[in-house]
C-alpha positions in Angstrom: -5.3 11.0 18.3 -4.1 8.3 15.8 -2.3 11.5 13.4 0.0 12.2 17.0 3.2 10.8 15.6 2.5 11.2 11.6 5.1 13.5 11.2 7.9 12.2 12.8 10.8 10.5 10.5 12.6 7.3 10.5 15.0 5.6 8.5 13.0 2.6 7.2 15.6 -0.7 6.7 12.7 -2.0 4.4 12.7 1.0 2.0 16.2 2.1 2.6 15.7 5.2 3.2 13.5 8.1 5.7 9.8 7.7 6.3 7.1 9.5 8.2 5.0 7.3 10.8 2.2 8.1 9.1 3.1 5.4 6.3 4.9 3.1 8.9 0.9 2.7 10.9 -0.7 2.4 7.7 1.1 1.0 4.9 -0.3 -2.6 5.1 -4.0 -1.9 4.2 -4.9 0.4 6.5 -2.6 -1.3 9.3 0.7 -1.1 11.0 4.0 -2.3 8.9 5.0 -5.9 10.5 8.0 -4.1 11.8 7.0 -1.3 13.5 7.6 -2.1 17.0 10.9 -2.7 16.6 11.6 0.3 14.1 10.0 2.9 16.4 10.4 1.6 20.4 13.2 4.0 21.3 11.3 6.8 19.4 7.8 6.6 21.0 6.1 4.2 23.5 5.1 2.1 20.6 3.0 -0.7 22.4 1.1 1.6 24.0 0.3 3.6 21.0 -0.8 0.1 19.0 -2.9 -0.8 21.9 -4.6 2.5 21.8 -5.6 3.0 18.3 -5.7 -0.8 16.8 -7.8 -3.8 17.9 -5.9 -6.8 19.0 -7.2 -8.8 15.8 -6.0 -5.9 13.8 -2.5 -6.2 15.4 -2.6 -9.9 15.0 -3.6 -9.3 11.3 -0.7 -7.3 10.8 2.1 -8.9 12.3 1.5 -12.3 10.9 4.9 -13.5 9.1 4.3 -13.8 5.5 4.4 -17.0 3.5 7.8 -18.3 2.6 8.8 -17.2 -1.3 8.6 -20.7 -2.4 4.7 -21.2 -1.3 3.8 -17.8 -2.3 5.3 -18.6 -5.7 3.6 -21.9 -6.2 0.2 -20.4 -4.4 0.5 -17.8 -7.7 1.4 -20.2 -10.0 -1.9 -22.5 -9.6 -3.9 -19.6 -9.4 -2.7 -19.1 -13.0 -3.2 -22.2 -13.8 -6.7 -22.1 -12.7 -7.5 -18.7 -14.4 -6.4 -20.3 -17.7 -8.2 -23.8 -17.2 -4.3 -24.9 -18.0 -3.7 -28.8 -16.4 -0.1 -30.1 -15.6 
């Protein structure tokens, strides 16, 4: 049952303060926060929890790093740019 652990607290280093599991396995659309392995393995037998309840291109999905600040920013800005039909 996916809900198994939902209730159990944590202090989240992201947040900065307690969370339930229930947002740590679903607070990236639907999927696992990037850090929840390591947040949760001396709580729960983790891996064997994400094996059971997410598919290995889920987990994959939602453990990928996230762009560096600098792309992200310029990926934004051009998007901008693009919306407005502005040229540089």
């Amino acid at each position: 049952m996916i809900e198994q652990y939902d209730s159990k607290m944590i202090r989240c280093p992201r947040i900065g303060g307690y969370v339930n599991f229930k947002l740590c396995r679903s607070e990236n659309n639907m999927l696992p926060c990037r850090f929840v392995a390591g947040c949760w393995q001396m709580q729960i037998d983790i891996n064997k929890y994400l094996s059971e309840h997410f598919s290995k291109e889920e987990l994959d999905k939602a453990f990928v790093p996230p762009k560096p600040k600098l792309e992200s920013l310029v990926a934004t800005m051009e998007k901008a740019k693009q919306r407005t039909g502005c040229q540089s």
